[in-house]
TORMIKOL-515058 format. One record per residue (C-alpha): x, y, z; chain. Coordinates in Angstrom, 2 decimals. Layout:
N
         x         y         z   mol
         X         Y         Z     A
...
***
This chain:
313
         x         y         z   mol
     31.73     -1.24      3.84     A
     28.30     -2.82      3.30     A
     26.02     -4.93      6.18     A
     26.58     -7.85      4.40     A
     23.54     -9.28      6.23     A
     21.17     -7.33      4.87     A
     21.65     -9.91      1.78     A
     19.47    -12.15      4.24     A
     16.73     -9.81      5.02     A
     13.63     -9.75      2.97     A
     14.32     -7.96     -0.18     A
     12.37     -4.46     -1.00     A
     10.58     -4.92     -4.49     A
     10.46     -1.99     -6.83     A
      9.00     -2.34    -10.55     A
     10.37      0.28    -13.07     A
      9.57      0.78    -16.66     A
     10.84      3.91    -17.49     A
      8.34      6.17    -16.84     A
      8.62      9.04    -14.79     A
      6.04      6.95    -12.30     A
      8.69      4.18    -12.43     A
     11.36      6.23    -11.25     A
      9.63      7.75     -8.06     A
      8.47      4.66     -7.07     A
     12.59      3.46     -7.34     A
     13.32      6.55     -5.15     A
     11.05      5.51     -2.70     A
     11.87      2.28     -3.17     A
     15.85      3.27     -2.28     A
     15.05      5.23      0.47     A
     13.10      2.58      2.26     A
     15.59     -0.21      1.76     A
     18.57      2.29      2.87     A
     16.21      3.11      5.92     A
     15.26     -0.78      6.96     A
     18.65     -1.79      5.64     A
     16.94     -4.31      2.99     A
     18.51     -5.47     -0.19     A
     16.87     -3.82     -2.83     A
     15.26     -5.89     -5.96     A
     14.83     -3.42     -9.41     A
     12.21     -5.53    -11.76     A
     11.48     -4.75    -14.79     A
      8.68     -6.98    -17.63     A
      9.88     -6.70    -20.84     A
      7.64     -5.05    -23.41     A
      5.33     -7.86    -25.46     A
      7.51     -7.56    -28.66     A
     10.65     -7.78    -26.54     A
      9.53    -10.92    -25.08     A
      8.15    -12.19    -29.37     A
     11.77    -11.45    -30.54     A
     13.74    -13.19    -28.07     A
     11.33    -16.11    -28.17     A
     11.18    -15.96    -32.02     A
     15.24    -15.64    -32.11     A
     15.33    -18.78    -29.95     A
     13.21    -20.85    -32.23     A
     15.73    -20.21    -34.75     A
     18.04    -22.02    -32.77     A
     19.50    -18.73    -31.82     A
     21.07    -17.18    -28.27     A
     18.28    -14.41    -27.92     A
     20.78    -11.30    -27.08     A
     18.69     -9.01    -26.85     A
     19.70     -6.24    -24.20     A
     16.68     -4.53    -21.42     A
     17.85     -0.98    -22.37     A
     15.20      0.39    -19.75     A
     16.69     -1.74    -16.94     A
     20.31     -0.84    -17.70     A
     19.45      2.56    -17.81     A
     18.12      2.14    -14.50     A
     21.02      0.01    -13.82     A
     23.88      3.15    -14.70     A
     21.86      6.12    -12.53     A
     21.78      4.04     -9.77     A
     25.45      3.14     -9.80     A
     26.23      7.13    -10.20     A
     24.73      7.19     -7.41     A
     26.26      4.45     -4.99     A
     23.45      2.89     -2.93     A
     24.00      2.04      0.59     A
     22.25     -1.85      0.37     A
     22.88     -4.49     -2.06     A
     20.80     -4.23     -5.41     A
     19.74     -6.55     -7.62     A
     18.01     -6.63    -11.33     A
     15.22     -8.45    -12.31     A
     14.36     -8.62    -16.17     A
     11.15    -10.36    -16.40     A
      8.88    -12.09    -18.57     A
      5.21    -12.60    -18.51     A
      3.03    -10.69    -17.35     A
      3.40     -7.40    -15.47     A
      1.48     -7.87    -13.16     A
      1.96    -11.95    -12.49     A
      5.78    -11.29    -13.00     A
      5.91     -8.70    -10.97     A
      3.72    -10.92     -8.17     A
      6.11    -13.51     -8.66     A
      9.14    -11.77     -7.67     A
      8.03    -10.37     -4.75     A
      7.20    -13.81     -2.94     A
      8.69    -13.26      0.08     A
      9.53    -10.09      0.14     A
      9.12     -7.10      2.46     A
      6.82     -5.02      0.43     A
      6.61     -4.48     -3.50     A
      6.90     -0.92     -4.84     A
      4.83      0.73     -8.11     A
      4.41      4.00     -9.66     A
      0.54      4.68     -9.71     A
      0.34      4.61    -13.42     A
      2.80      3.39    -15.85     A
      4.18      4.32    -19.31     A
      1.49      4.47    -21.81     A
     -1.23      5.25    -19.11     A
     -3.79      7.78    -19.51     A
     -3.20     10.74    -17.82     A
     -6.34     11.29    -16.83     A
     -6.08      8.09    -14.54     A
     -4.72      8.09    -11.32     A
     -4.66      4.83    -10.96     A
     -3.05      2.50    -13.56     A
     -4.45     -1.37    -14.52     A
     -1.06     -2.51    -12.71     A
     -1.59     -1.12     -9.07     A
     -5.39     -1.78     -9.35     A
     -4.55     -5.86    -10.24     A
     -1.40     -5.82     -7.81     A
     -3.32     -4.28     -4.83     A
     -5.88     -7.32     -5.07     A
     -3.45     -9.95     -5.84     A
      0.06     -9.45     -4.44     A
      1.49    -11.93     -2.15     A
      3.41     -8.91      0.11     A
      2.07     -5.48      1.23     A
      2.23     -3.35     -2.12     A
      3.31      0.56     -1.94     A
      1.23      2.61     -4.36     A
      3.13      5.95     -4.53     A
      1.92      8.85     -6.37     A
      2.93     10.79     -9.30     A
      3.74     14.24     -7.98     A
      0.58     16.16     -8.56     A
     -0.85     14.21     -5.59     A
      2.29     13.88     -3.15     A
      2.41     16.53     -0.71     A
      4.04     15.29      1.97     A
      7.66     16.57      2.77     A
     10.02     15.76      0.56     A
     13.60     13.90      1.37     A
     13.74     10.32      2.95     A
     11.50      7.89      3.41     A
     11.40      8.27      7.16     A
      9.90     11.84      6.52     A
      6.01     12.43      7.92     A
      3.50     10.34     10.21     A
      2.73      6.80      9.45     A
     -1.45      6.68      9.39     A
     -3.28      4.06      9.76     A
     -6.90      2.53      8.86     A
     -7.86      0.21     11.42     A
    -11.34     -1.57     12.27     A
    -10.81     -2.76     15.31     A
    -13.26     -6.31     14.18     A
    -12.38     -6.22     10.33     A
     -8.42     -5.55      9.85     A
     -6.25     -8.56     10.26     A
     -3.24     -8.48     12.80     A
     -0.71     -7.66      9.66     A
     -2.31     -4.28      9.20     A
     -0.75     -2.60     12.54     A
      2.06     -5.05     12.71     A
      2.82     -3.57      9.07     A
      2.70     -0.02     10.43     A
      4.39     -0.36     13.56     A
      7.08     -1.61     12.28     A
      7.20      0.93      9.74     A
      6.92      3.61     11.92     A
      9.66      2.10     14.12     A
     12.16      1.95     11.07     A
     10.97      5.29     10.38     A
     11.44      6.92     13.85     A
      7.95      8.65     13.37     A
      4.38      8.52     15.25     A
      1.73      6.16     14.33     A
     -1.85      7.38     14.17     A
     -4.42      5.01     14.12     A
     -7.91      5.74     12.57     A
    -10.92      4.19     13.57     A
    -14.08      6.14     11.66     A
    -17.55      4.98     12.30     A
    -21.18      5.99     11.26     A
    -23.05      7.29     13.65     A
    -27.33      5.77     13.68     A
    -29.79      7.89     13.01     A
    -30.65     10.12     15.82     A
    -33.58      9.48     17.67     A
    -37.55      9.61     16.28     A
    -35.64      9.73     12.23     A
    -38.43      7.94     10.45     A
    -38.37      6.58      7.05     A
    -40.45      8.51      4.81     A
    -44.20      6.97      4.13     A
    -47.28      8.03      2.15     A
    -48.80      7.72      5.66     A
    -48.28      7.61      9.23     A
    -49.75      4.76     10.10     A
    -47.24      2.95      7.52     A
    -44.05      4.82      8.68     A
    -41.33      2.26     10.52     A
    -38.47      3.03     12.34     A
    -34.82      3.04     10.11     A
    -32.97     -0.57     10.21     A
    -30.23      0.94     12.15     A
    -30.25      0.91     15.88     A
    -31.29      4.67     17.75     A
    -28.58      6.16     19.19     A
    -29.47      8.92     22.04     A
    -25.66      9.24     23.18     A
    -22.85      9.35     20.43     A
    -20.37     10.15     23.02     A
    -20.96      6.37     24.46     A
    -20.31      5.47     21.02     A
    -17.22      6.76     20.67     A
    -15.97      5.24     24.02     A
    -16.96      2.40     23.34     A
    -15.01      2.42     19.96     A
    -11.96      4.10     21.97     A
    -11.97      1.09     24.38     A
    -12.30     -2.09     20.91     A
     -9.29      0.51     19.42     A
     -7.02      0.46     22.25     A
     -8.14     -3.66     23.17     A
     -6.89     -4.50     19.60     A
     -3.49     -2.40     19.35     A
     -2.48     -2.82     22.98     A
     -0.37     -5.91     22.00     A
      1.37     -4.41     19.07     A
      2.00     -1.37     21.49     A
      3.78     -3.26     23.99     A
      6.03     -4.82     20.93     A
      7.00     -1.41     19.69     A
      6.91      0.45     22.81     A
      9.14      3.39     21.10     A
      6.97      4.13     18.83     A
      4.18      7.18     19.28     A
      1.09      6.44     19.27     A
     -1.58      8.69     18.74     A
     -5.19      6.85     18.68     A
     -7.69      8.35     16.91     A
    -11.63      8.13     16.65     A
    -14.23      9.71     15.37     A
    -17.63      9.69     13.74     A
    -17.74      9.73      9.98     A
    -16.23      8.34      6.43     A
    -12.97      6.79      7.12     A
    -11.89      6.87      3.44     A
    -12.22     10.84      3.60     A
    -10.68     11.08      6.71     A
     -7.78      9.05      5.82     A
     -7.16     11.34      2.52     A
     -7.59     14.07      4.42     A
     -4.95     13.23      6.93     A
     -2.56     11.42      4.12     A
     -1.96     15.53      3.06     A
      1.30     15.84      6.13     A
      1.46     11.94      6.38     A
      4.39     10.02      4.96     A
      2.77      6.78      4.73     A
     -0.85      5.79      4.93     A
     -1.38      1.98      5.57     A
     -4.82      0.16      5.01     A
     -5.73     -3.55      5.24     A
     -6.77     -5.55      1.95     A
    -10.01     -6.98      2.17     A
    -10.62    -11.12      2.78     A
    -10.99    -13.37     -0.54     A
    -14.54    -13.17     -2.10     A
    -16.64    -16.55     -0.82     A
    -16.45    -17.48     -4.83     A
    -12.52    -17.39     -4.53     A
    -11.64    -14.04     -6.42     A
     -9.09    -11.92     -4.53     A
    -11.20     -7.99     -3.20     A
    -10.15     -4.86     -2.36     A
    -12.30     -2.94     -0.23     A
    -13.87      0.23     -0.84     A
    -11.43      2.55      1.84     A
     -8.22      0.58      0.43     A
     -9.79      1.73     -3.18     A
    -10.92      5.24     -2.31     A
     -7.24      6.03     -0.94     A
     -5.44      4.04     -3.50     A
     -7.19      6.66     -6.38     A
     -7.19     10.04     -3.72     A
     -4.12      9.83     -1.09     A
     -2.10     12.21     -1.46     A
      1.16     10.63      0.28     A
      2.23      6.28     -0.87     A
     -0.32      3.81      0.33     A
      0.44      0.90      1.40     A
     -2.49     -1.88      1.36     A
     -1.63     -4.73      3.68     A
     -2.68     -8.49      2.70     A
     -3.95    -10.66      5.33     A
     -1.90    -13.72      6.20     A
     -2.72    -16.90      3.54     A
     -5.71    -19.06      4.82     A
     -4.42    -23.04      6.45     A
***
């Protein structure tokens, strides 16, 4: 018999359309609700001419019957298969990607496929995830078409949960978000916290002579080791609270000198979830993401999850 309380937890989000994208994303999707024991919501936007017809049929004074074959498709195979949490289908208008924003206000996280149906298989990133990762109002869960995934296959729960953090930059909701992820999960958290070392000491910037040669803009660095410690100590500062909240989960704090994009690719290879923070909104008003949370949206190789920062007032 089903938890009927998990109808009163924050729904999981998945948008499907068919494509073989769609359909990994609603197995991960499945997996996670089953694992968090969330109700599970399956959206799907109806196509453009979908949406004309019904609209033109109304017009006519008409009841516009016209049936989402791709959601009850999705609809039977997930019946054959007997889900363990409630599930519910959406079929939306609009929009995909303000539809799909729409119904997952409020929700845990909201689930794509990293390219849709019709997408250019060249991409590995599709219009939908790109827009989505920038604009959605919950943390959104890229995961990738299979040439990309190689982490272990099976449940949700399976691989490390890894983490971008900047101990200044990353809101709260970025190791809150992975924490508790990691704690549904039963898996270890590791935190990464990549710098860039200054020059070493006597670099010079390049002059036609050396009475015009200056010193580089960065600081001179003689020790990086004190660097490091002293980014060890801001790490362990800012996730010492959320440690203490979560004290069963593992965690294993990591930093080091060098690109954290590449280092977080690198390490989403044996990782089952790789978490980043979304960047700030743009002092003109438009909605960023920032250049790690892009680099490992197009090159991770396990689902990304890019965390929004809690709305401003």
């Amino acid at each position: 018999m089903r938890d009927t309380s998990t109808a009163h937890r924050p729904p999981v989000v998945v948008g499907v359309d068919g494509s073989e994208h769609g359909l990994r994303a609603l197995e991960w999707a499945l997996g996670t609700a089953e694992n968090t024991g969330s109700p599970l919501v399956v959206a799907h936007v109806r196509p453009e001419e979908l949406q004309l017809g019904a609209a033109r049929i109304e017009s006519l004074g008409g009841a516009p019957e016209l049936p989402d074959t791709v959601l009850n498709g999705v609809a039977a195979g997930m019946e054959r298969r007997g889900p363990r949490v409630p599930v519910r289908y959406e079929s939306l208008d609009g929009s995909v990607t303000d539809a799909l924003a729409a119904v997952a206000r409020g929700a845990r996280l909201l689930v794509t496929g990293s390219r849709g149906r019709g997408g250019f298989a060249s991409l590995l990133l599709g219009s939908t995830s790109r827009t989505l990762a920038a604009s959605a109002p919950c943390p959104l869960v890229v995961v990738p078409h299979e040439a990309r995934t190689a982490a272990p296959e099976g449940e949700a729960g399976a691989g490390r949960v890894l983490m971008g953090l900047h101990p200044e930059e990353s809101p709260d909701e970025v190791p809150a978000f992975a924490f508790e992820e990691a704690h549904h999960r039963g898996v270890p958290l590791e935190a990464v916290t990549a710098f860039r070392l200054p020059p070493p000491q006597g670099a010079l910037l390049a002059a036609p002579s050396p009475a015009l040669q200056v010193p580089p803009p960065l600081p001179l660095a003689d020790d990086a080791e004190e660097l490091v410690r002293g980014a060890e100590r801001e790490q362990e500062e800012r996730l010492r609270p959320f440690a203490a909240r979560w004290p069963d989960v593992e965690l294993r704090p990591v930093v080091v000198p060098g690109d954290a994009a590449g280092r977080l690719v690198e390490g989403s290879r044996d990782a089952g979830l790789l978490v980043v923070g979304r960047h700030h909104r743009h002092r003109l008003g438009s909605l960023l993401v920032g250049s790690v949370a892009h680099a490992v949206l197009h090159e991770a190789h396990c689902p990304v999850a890019v965390v929004p920062p809690a709305p401003a007032g």
